[in-house]
VOTORTI-891164 format. One record per residue (C-alpha): x, y, z; residue in one letter. Coordinates in steps of 0.25 Angstrom, whole numbers, padded with zeros to 4 digits, always signed. Layout:
<sites>
XYZA...
</sites>
This chain:
<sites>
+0423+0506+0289X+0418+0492+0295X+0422+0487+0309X+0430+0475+0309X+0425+0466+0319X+0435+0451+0319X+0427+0440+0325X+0434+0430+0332X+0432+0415+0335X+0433+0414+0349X+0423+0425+0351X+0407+0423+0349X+0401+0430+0339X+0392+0438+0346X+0402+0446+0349X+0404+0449+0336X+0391+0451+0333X+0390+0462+0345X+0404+0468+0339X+0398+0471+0327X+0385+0475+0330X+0393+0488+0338X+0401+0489+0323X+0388+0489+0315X+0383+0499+0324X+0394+0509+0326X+0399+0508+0310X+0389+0500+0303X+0399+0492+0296X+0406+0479+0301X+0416+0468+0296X+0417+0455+0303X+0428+0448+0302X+0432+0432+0304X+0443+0423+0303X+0444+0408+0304X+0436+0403+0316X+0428+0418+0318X+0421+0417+0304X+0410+0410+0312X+0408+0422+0321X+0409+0433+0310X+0397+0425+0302X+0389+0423+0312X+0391+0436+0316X+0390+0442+0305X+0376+0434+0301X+0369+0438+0314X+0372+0451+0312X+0365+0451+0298X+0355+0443+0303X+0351+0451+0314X+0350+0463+0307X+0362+0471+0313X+0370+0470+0298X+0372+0468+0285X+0381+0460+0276X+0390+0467+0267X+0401+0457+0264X+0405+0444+0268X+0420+0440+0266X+0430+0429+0266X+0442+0427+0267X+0455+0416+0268X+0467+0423+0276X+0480+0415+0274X+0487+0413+0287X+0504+0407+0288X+0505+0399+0298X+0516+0391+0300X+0520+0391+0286X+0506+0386+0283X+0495+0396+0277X+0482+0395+0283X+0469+0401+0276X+0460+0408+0287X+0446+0411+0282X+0440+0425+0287X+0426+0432+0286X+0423+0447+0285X+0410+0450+0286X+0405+0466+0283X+0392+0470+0288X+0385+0484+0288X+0375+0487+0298X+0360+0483+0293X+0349+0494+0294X+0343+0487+0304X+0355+0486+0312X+0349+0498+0323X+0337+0492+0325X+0343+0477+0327X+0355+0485+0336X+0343+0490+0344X+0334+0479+0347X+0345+0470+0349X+0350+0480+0361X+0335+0483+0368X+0334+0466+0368X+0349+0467+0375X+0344+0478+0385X+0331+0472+0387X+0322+0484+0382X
</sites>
């Protein structure tokens, strides 16, 4: 089963990036989710994590929620992004830690 990890808008995404790094390493799958304003940081989350060699795409989807409000329907986009961890993911885990610690 994949960790769900919901981004928010108010938060940078790094943070998201750090959250699912731990995911990727403790079960090796992930799912980032995004609504509305938090897209931005579930993409580019989810891009520097395949880019950097920590993951691997396995499915990228959209959605439109319907919301009421005040008898008016509103459509509300969302992302959900599922990423495995990538055979390079120790290696990447590891390096990036001794830069952090300064070994």
């Amino acid at each position: 089963m994949a960790i769900e990890i919901r981004a928010g808008a108010e938060k940078p995404y790094p943070i998201f990036v750090n959250e699912a790094k731990q995911g990727l390493k403790d079960k090796g799958n992930i799912e980032l989710h995004g609504l509305g304003d938090s897209i931005k940081n579930v993409i580019i989350a989810g891009g520097r994590l395949t880019s950097w060699g920590y993951a691997e795409l396995v499915s990228f989807h959209t959605l439109a929620l319907n919301q009421d409000c005040d008898d008016q329907t509103r459509i509300i986009p969302k992302v959900i992004i599922s990423l495995k961890k990538a055979s390079t993911f120790d290696k990447v885990f590891q390096d990036f830690e001794n830069r952090r610690s300064g070994k």
